[in-house]
C-alpha positions in Angstrom: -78.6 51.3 107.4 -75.8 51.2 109.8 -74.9 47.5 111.4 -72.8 47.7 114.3 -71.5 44.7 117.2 -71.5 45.3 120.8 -69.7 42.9 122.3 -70.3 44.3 125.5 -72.3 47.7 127.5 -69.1 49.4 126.9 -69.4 49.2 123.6 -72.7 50.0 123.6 -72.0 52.5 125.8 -69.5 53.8 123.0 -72.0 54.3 120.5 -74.2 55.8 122.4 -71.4 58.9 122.7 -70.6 58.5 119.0 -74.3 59.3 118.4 -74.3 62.8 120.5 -70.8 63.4 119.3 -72.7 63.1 115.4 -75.6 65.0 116.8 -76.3 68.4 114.7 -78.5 71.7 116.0 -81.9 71.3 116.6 -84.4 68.4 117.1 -83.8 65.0 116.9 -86.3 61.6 118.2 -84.7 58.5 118.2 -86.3 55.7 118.4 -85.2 52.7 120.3 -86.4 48.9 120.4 -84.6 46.0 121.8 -86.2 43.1 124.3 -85.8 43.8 128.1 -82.1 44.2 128.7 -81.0 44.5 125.9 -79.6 47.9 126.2 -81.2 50.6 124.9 -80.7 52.5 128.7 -76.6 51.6 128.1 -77.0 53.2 124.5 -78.6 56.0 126.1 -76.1 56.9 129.0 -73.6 56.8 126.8 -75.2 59.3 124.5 -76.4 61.6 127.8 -72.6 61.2 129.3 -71.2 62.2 125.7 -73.4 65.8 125.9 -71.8 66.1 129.3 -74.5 64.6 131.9 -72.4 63.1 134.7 -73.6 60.6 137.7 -76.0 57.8 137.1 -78.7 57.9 134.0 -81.1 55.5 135.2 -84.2 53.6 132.4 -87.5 55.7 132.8 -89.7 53.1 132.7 -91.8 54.4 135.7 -91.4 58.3 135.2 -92.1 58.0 131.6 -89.9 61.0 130.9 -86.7 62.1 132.4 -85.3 65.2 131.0 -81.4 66.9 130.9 -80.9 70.7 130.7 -77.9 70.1 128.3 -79.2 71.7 125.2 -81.4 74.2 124.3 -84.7 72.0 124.2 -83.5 69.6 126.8 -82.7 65.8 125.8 -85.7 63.8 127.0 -85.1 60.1 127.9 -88.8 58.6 127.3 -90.1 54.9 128.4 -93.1 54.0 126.9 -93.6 50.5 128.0 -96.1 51.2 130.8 -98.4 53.1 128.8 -100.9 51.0 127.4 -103.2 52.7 125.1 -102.9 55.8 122.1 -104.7 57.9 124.4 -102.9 57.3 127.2 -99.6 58.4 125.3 -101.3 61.6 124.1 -102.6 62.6 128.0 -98.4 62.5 128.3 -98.1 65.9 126.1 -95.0 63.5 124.7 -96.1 63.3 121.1 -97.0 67.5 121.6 -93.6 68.1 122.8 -91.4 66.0 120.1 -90.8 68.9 117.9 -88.4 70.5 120.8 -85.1 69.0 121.9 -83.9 65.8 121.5 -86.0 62.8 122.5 -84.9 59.3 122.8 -87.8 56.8 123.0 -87.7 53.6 124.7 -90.3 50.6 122.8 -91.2 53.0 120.4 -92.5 50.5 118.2 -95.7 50.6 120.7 -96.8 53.4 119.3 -95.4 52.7 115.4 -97.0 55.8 113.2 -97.3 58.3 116.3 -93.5 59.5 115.9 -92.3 61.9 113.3 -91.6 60.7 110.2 -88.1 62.3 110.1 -86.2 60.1 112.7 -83.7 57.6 113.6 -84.2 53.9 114.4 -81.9 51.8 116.5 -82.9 48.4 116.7 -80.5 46.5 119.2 -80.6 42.3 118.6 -80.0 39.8 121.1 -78.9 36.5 119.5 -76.7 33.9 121.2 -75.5 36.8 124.0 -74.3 38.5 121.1 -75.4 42.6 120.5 -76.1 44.5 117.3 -77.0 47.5 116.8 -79.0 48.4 113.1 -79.4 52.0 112.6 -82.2 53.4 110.3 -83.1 56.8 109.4 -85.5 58.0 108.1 -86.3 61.6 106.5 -83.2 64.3 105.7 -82.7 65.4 109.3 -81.4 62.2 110.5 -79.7 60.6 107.2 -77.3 63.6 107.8 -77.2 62.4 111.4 -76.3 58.4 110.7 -73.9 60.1 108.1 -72.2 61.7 110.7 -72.3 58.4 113.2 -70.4 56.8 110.5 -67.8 59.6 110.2 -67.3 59.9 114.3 -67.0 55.6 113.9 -64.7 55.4 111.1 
């Protein structure tokens, strides 16, 4: 597990590049959980910006899905808030889809089980105004990828 402040959006901001800078080849899903405004659409601008998206990256929580042509498999930005039942998620062709590209998935958690097991939690805490970031992987594919996040922070 990976611990890291955010003082601030630019920092998470920051992280959010280190992880695409730290991202390898092929598929990744990261997970993301954090109460409203927290910052898990900050984390993920900075991430889109550090592949080389450029104007806004907005949260989305009403398209479900927003996806960038910047690597083969797109990046897919997905907000699953709104969706209320298993069913509902699977009538998305999300979970069908995960095994292409790189997906980063808002309130995750929602749907705890659904995701691949290979994947990468970032759990940002809200305590006193204060941000942290914990960083979890789980499965081969994305220990090598918070193993690189802690070589592009050192």
């Amino acid at each position: 597990m990976l611990t890291v402040d955010l003082p601030d959006s630019d920092a998470t901001e920051r992280l959010g590049t280190a992880l695409a800078a730290a991202l390898e080849p092929g598929p990744a899903v990261i997970l993301l959980e954090g109460t409203l405004g927290a910052g898990k659409s900050t984390l993920v601008r900075g991430f889109l910006h550090g592949l080389g998206v450029t104007g806004p990256v907005a949260s989305p929580t009403y398209g479900l899905v927003h996806t960038y042509a910047v690597r083969p498999g797109g990046v897919h930005h997905a907000d699953v808030y709104r969706i209320e039942t298993l069913h509902e998620l699977e009538q998305t062709g999300m979970l069908d889809e995960l095994r292409q590209g790189v997906w980063l998935v808002e309130w995750a958690s929602r749907f705890a089980g659904e995701w691949p097991a290979d994947n990468l939690e970032v759990h940002i805490d809200v305590a006193g105004g204060a941000r942290v970031a914990r960083i979890v992987a789980n499965g081969p594919k994305h220990t090598a990828l918070l193993e690189g996040l802690c070589r592009t922070l050192q």
